[in-house]
mmCIF file as gemmi writes it, N, C-alpha and C atoms, coordinates in Angstrom:
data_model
loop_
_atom_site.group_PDB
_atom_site.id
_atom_site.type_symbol
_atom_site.label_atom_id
_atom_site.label_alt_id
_atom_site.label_comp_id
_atom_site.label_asym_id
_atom_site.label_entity_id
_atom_site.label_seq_id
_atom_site.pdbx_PDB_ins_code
_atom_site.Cartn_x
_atom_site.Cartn_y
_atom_site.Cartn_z
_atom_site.occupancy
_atom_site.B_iso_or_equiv
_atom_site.pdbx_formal_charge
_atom_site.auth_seq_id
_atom_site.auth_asym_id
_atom_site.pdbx_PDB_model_num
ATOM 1 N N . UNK Axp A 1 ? 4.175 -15.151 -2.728 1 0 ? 1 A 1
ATOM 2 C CA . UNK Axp A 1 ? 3.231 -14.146 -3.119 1 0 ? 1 A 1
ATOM 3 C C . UNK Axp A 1 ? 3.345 -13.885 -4.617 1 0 ? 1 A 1
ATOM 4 N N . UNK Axp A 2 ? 4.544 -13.532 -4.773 1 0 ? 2 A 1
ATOM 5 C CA . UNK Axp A 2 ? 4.357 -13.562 -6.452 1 0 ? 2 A 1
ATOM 6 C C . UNK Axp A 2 ? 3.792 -14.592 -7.715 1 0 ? 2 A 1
ATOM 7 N N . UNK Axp A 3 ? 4.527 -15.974 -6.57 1 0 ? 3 A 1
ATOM 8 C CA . UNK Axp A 3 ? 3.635 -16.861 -7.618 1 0 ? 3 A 1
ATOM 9 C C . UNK Axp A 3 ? 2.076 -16.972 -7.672 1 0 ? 3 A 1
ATOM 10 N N . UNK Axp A 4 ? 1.577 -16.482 -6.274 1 0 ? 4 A 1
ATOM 11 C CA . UNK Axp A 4 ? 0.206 -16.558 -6.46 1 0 ? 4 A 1
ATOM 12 C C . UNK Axp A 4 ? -0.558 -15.455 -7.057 1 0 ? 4 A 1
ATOM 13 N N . UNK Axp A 5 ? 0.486 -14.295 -7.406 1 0 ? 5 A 1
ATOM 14 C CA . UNK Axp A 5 ? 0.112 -13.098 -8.703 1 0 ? 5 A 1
ATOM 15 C C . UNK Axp A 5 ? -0.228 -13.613 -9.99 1 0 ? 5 A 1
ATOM 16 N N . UNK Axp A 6 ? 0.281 -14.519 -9.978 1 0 ? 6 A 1
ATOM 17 C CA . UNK Axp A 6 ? 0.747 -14.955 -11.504 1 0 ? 6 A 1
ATOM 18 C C . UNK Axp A 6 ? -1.222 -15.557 -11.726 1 0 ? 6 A 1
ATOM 19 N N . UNK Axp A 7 ? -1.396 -16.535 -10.943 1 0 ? 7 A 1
ATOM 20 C CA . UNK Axp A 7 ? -2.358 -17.267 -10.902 1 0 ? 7 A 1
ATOM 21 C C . UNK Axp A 7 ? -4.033 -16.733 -10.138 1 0 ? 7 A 1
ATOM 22 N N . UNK Axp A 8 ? -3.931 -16.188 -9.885 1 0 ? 8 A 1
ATOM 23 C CA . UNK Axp A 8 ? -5.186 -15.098 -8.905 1 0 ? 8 A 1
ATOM 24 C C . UNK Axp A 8 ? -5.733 -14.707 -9.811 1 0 ? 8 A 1
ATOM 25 N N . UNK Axp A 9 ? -7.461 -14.474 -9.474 1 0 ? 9 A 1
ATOM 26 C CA . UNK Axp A 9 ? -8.136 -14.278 -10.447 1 0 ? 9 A 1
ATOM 27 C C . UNK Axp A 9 ? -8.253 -12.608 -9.512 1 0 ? 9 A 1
ATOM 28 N N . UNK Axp A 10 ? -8.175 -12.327 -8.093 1 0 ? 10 A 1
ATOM 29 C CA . UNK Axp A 10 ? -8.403 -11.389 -7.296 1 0 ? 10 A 1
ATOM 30 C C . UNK Axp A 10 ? -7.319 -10.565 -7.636 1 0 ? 10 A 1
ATOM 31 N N . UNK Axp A 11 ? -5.929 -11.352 -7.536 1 0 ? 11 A 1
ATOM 32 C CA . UNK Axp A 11 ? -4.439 -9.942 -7.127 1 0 ? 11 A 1
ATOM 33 C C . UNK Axp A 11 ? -4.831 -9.103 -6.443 1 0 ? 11 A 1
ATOM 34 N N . UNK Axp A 12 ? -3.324 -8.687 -6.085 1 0 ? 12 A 1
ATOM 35 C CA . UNK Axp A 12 ? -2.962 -7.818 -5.017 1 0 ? 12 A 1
ATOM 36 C C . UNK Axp A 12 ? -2.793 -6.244 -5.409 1 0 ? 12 A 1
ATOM 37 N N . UNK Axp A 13 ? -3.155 -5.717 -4.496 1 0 ? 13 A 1
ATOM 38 C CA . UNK Axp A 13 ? -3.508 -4.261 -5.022 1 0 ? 13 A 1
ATOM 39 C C . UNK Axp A 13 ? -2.825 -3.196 -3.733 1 0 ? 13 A 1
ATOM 40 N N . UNK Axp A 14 ? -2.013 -2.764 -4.108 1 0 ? 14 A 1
ATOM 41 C CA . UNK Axp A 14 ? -1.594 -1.478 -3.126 1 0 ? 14 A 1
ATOM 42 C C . UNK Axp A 14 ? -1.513 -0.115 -2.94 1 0 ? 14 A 1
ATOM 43 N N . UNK Axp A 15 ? -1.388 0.746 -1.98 1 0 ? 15 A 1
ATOM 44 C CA . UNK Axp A 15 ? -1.947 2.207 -2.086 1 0 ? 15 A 1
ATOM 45 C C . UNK Axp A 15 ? -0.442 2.808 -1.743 1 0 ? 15 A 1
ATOM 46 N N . UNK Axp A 16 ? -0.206 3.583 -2.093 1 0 ? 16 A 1
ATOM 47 C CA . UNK Axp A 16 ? 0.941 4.845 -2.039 1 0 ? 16 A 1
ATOM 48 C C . UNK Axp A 16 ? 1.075 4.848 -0.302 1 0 ? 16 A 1
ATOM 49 N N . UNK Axp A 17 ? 2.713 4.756 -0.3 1 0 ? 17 A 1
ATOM 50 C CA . UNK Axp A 17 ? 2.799 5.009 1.427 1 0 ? 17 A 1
ATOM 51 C C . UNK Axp A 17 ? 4.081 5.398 1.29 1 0 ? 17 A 1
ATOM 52 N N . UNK Axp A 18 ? 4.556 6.344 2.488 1 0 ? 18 A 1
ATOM 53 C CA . UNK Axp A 18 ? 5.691 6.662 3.11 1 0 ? 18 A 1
ATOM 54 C C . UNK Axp A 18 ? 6.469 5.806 3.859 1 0 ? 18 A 1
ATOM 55 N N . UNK Axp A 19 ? 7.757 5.705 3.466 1 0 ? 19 A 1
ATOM 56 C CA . UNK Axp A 19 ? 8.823 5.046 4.703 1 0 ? 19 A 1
ATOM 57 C C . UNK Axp A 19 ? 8.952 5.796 5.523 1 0 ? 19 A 1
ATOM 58 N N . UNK Axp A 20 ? 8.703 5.585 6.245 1 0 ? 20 A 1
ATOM 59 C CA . UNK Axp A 20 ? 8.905 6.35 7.845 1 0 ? 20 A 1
ATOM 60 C C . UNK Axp A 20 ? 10.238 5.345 8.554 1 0 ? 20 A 1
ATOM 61 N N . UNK Axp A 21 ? 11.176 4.852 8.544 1 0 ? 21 A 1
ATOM 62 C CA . UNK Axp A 21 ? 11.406 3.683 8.856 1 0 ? 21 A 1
ATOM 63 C C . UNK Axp A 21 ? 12.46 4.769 10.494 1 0 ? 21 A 1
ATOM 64 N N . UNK Axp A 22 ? 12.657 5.639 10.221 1 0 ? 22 A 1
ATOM 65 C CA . UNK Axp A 22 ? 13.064 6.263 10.98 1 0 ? 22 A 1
ATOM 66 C C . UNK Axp A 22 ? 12.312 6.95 12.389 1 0 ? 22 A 1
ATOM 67 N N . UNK Axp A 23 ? 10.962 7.716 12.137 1 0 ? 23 A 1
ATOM 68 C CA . UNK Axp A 23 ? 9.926 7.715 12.637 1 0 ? 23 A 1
ATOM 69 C C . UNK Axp A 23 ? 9.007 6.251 13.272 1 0 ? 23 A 1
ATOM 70 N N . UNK Axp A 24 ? 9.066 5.469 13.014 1 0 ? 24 A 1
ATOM 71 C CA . UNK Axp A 24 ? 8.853 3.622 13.408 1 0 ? 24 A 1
ATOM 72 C C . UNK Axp A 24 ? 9.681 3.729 14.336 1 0 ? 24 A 1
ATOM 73 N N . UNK Axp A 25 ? 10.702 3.759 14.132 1 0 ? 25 A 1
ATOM 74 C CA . UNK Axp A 25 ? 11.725 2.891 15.354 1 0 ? 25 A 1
ATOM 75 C C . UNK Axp A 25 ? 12.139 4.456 16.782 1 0 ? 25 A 1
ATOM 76 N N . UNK Axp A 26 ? 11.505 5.75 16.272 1 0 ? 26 A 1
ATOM 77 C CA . UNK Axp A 26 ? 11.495 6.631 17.199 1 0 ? 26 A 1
ATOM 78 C C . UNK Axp A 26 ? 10.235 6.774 18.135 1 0 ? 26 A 1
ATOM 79 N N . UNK Axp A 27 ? 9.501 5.948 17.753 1 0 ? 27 A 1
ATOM 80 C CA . UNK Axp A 27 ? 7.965 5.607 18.246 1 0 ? 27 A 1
ATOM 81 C C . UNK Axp A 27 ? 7.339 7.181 17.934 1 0 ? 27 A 1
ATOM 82 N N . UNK Axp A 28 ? 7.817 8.091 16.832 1 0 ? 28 A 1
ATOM 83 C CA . UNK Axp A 28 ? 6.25 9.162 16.048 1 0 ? 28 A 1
ATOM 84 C C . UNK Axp A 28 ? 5.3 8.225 15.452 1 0 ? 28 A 1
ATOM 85 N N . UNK Axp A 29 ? 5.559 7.201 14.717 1 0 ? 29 A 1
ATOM 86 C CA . UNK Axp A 29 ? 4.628 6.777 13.973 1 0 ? 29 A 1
ATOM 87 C C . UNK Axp A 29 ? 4.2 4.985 14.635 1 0 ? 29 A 1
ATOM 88 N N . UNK Axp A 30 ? 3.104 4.415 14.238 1 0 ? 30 A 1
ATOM 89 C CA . UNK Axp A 30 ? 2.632 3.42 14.409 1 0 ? 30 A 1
ATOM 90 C C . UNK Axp A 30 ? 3.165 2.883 13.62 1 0 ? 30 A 1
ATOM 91 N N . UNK Axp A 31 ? 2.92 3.402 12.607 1 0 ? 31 A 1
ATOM 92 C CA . UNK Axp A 31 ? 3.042 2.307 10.954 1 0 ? 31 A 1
ATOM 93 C C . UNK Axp A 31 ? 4.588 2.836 10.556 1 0 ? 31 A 1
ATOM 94 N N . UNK Axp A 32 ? 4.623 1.834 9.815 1 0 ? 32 A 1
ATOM 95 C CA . UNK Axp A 32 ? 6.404 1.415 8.921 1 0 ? 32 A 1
ATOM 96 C C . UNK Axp A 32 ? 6.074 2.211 8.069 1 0 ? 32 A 1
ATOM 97 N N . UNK Axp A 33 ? 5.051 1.952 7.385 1 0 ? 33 A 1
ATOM 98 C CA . UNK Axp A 33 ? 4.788 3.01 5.766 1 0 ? 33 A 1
ATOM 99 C C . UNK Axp A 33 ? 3.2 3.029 5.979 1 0 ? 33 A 1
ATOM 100 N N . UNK Axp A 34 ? 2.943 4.492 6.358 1 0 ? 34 A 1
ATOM 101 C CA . UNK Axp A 34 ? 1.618 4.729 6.469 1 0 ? 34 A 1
ATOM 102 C C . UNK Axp A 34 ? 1.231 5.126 5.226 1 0 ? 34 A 1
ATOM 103 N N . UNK Axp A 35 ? -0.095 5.212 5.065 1 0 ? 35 A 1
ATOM 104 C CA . UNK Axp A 35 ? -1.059 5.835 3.612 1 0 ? 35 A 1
ATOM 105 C C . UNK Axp A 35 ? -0.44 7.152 3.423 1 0 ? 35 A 1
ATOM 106 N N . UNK Axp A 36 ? -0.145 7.385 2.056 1 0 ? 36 A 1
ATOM 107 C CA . UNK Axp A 36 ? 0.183 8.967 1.87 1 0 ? 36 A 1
ATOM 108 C C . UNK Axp A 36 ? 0.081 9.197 0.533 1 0 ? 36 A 1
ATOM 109 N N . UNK Axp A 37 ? -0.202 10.387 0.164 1 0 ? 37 A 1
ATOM 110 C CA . UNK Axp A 37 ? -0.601 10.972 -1.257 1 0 ? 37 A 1
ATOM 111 C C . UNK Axp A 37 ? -2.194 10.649 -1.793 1 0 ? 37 A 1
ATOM 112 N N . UNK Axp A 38 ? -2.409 9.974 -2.892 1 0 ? 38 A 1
ATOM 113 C CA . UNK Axp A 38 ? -3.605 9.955 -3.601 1 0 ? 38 A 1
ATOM 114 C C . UNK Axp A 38 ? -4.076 8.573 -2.439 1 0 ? 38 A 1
ATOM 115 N N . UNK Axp A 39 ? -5.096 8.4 -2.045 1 0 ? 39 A 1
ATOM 116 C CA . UNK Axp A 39 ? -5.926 7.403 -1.573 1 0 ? 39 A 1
ATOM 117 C C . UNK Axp A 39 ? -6.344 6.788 -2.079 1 0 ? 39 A 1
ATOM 118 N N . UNK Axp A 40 ? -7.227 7.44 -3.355 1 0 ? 40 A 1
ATOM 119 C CA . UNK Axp A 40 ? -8.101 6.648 -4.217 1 0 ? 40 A 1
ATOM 120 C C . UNK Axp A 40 ? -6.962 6.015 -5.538 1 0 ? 40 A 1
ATOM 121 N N . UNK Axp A 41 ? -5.945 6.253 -5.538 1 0 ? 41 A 1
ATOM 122 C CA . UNK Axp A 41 ? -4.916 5.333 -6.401 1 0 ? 41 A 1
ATOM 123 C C . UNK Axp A 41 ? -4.201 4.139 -5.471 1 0 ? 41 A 1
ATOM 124 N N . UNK Axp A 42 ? -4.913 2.997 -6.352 1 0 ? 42 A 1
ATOM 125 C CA . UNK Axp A 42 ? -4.619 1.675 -6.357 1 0 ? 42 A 1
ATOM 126 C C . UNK Axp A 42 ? -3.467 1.271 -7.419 1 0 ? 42 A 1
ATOM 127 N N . UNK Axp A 43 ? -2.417 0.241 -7.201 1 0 ? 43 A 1
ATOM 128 C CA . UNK Axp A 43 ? -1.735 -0.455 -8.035 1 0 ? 43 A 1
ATOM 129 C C . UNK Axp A 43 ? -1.833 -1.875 -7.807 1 0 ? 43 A 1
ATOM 130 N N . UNK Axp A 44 ? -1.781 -2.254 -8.996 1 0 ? 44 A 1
ATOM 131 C CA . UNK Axp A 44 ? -1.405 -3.65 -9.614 1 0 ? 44 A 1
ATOM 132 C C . UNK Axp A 44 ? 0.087 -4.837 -8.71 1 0 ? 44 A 1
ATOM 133 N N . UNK Axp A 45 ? 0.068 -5.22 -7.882 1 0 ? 45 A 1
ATOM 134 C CA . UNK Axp A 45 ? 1.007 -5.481 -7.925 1 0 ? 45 A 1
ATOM 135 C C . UNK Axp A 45 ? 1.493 -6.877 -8.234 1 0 ? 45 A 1
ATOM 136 N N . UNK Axp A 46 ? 3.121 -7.341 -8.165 1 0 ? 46 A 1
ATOM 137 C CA . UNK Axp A 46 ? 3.358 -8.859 -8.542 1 0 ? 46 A 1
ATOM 138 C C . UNK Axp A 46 ? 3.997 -9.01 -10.284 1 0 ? 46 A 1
ATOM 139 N N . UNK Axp A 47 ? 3.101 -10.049 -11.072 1 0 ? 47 A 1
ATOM 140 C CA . UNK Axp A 47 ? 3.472 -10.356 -12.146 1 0 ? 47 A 1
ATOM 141 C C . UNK Axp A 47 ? 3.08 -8.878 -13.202 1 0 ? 47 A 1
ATOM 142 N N . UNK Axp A 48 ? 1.626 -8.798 -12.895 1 0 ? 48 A 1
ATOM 143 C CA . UNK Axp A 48 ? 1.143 -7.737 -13.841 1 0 ? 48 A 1
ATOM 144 C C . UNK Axp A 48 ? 0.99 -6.245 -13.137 1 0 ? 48 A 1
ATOM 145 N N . UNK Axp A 49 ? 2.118 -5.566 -12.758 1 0 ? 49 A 1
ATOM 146 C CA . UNK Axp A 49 ? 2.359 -4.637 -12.228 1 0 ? 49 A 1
ATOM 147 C C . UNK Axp A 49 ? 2.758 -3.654 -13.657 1 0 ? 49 A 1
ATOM 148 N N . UNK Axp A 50 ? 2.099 -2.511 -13.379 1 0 ? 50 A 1
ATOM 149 C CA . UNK Axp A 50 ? 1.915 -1.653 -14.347 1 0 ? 50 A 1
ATOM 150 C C . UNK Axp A 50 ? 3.632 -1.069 -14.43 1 0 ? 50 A 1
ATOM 151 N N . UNK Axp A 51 ? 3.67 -0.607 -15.298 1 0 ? 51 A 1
ATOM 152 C CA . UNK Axp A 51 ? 5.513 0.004 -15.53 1 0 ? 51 A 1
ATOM 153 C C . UNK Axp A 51 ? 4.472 1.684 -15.025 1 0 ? 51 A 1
ATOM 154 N N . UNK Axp A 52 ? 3.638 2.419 -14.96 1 0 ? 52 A 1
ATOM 155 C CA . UNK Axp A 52 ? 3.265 3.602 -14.382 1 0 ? 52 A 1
ATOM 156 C C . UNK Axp A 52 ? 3.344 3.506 -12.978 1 0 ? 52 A 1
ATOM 157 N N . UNK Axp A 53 ? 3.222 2.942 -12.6 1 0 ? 53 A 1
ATOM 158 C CA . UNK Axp A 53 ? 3.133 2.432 -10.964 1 0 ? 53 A 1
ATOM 159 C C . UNK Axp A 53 ? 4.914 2.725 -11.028 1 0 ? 53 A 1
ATOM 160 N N . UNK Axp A 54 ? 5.154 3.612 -9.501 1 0 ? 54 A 1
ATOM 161 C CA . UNK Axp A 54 ? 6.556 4.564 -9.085 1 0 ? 54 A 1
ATOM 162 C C . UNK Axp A 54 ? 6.018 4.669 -7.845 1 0 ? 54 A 1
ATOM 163 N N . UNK Axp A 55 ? 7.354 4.641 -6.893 1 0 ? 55 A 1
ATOM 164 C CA . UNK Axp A 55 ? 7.152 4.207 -5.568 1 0 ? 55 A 1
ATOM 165 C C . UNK Axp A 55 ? 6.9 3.288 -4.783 1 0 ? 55 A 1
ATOM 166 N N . UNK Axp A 56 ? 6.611 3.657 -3.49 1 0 ? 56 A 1
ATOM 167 C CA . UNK Axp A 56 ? 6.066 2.608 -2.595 1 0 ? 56 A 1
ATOM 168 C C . UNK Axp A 56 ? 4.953 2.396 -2.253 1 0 ? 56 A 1
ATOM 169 N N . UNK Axp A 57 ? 4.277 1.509 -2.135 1 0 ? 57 A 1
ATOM 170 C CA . UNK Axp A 57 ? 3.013 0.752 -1.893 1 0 ? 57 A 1
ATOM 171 C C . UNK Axp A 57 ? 2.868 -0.155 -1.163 1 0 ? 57 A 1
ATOM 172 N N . UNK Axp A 58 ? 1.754 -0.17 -0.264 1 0 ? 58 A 1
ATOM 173 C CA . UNK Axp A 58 ? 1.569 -0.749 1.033 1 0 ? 58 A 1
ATOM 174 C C . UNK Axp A 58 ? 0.156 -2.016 0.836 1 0 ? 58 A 1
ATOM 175 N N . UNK Axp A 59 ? 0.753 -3.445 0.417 1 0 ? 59 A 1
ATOM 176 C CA . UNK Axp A 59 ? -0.142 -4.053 0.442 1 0 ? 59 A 1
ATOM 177 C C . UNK Axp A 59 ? 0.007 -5.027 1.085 1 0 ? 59 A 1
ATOM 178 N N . UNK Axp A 60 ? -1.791 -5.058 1.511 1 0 ? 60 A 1
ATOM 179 C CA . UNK Axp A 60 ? -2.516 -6.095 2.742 1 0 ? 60 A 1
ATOM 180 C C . UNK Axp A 60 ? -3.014 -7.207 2.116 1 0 ? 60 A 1
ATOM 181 N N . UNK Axp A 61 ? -2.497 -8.263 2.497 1 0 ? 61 A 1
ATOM 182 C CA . UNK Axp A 61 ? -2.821 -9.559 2.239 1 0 ? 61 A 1
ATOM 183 C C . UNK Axp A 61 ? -3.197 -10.131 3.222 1 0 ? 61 A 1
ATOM 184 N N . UNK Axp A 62 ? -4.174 -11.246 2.913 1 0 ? 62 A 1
ATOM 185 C CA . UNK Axp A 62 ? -4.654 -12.402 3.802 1 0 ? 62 A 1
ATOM 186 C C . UNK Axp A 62 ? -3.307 -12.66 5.141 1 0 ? 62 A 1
ATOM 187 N N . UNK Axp A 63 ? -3.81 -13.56 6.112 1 0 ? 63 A 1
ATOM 188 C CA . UNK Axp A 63 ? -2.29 -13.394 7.128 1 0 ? 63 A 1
ATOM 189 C C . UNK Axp A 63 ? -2.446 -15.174 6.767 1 0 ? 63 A 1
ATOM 190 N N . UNK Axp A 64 ? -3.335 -16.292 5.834 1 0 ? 64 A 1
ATOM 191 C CA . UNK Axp A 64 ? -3.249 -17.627 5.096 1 0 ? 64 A 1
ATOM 192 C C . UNK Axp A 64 ? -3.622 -17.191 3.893 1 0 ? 64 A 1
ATOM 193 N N . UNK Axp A 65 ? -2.778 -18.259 2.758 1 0 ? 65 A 1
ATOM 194 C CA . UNK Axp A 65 ? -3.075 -18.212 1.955 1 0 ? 65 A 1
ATOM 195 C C . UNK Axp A 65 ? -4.398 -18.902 1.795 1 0 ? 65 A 1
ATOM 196 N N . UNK Axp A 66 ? -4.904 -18.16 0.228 1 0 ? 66 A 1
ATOM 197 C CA . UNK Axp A 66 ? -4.457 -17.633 -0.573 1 0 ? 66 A 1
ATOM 198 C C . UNK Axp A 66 ? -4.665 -16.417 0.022 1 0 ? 66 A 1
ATOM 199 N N . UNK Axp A 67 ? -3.6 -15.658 -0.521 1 0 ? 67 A 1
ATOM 200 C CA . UNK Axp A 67 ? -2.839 -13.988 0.168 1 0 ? 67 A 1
ATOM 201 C C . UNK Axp A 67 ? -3.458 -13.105 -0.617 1 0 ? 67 A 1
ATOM 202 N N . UNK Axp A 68 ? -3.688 -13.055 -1.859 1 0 ? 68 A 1
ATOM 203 C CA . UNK Axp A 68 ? -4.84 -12.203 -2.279 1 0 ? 68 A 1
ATOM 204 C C . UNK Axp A 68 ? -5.385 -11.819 -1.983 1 0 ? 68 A 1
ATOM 205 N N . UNK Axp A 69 ? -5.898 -10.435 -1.735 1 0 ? 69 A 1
ATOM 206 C CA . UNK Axp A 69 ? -7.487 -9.973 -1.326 1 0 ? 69 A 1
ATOM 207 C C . UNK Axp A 69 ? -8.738 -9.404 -2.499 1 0 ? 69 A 1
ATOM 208 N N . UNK Axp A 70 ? -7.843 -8.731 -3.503 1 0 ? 70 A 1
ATOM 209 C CA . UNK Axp A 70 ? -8.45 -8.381 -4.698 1 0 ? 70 A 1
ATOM 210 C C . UNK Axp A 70 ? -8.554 -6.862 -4.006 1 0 ? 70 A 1
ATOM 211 N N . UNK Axp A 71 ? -9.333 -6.265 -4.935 1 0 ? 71 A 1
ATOM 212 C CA . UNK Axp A 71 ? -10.061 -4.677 -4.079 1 0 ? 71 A 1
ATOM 213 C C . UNK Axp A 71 ? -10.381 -4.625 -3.229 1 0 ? 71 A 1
ATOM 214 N N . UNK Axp A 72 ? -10.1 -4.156 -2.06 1 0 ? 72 A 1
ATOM 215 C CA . UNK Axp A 72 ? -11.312 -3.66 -1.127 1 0 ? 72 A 1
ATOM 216 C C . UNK Axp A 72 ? -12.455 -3.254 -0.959 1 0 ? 72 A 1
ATOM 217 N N . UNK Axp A 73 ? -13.344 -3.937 -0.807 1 0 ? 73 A 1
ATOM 218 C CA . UNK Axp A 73 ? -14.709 -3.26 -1.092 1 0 ? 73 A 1
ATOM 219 C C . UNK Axp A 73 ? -15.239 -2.073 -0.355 1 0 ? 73 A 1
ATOM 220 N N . UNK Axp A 74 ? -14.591 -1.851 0.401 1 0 ? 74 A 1
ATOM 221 C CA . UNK Axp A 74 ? -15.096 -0.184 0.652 1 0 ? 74 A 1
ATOM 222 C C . UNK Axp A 74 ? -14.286 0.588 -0.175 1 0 ? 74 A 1
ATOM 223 N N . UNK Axp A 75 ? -13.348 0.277 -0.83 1 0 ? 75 A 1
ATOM 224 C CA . UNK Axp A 75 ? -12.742 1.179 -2.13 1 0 ? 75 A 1
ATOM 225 C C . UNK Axp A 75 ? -13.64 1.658 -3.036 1 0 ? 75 A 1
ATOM 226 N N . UNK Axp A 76 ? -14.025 -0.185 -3.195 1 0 ? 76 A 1
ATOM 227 C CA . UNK Axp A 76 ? -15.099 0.185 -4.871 1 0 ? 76 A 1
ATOM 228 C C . UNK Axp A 76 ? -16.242 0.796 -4.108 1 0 ? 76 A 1
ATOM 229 N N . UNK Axp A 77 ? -17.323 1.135 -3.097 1 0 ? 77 A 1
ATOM 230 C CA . UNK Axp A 77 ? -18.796 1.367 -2.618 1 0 ? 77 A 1
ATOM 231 C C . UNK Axp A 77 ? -18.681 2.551 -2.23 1 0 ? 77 A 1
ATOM 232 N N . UNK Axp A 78 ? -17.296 3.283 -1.755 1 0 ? 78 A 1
ATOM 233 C CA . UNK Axp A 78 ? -17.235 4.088 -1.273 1 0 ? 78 A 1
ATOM 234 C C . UNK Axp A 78 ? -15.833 5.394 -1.998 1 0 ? 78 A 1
ATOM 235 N N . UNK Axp A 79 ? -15.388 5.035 -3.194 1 0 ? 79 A 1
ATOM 236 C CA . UNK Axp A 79 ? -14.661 6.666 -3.682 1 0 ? 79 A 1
ATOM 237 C C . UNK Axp A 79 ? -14.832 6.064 -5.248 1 0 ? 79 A 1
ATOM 238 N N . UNK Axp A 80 ? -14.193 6.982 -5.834 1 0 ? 80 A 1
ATOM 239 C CA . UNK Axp A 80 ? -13.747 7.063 -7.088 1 0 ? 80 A 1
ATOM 240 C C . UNK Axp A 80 ? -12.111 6.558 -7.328 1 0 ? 80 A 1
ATOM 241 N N . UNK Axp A 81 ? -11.923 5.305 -8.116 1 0 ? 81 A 1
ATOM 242 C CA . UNK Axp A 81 ? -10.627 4.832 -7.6 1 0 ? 81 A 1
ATOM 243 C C . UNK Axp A 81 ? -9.678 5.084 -8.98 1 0 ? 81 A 1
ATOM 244 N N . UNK Axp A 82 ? -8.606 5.307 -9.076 1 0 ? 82 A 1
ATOM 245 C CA . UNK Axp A 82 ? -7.763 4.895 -10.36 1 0 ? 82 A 1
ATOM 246 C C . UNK Axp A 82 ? -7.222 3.848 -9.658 1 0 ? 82 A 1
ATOM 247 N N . UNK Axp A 83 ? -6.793 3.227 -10.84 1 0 ? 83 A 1
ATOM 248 C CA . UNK Axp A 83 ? -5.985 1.694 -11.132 1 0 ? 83 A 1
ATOM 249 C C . UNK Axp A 83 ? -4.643 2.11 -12.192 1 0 ? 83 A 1
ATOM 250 N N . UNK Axp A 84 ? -3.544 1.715 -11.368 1 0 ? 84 A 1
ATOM 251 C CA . UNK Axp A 84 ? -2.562 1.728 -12.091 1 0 ? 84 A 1
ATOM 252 C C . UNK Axp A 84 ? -1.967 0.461 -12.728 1 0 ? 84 A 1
C-alpha cells in the first residue's frame, strides 16, 4: 500500500476513528475503529501524509489492487470536506 501511495494519481484518504479494540472483542461495537469526531475531515495518507494529520484514521481500500480509491464521491456531492 505504501508503495502504491507513492505512485497513485487517486491516494488514499482516511477519516478520524476510535479504537474500540476493547468494545470489538466485547461484541458493543461492530467496528474495530468506527467514524468519530469531524466527518467531513479527510487525510492524506501513505507517502504524502500531511505532518497536521494526528491520530487515527480509518481507510478503505479496494479489497484488489490497485488499493486506492481516491475521494469518495459522496464526500465531494454531498458535504463540505477539509483535507489534511
Amino acid at each position: 500500500m505504501f508503495a502504491e501511495s507513492i505512485n497513485t494519481d487517486k491516494g488514499f484518504f482516511g477519516k478520524p476513528c476510535g479504537v474500540g479494540i476493547l468494545s470489538y472483542l466485547t461484541g458493543i461495537s461492530r467496528e474495530l475503529c468506527p467514524f468519530t469526531g469531524n466527518k467531513n475531515l479527510l487525510a492524506r495518507a501513505g507517502e504524502y501524509v500531511s505532518p497536521k494529520a494526528h491520530g487515527t484514521f480509518k481507510i478503505e481500500t479496494n479489497f484488489y489492487p490497485p488499493l486506492a480509491r481516491g475521494i469518495p464521491l459522496s464526500d465531494i456531492h454531498n458535504q463540505m470536506l477539509t483535507i489534511i
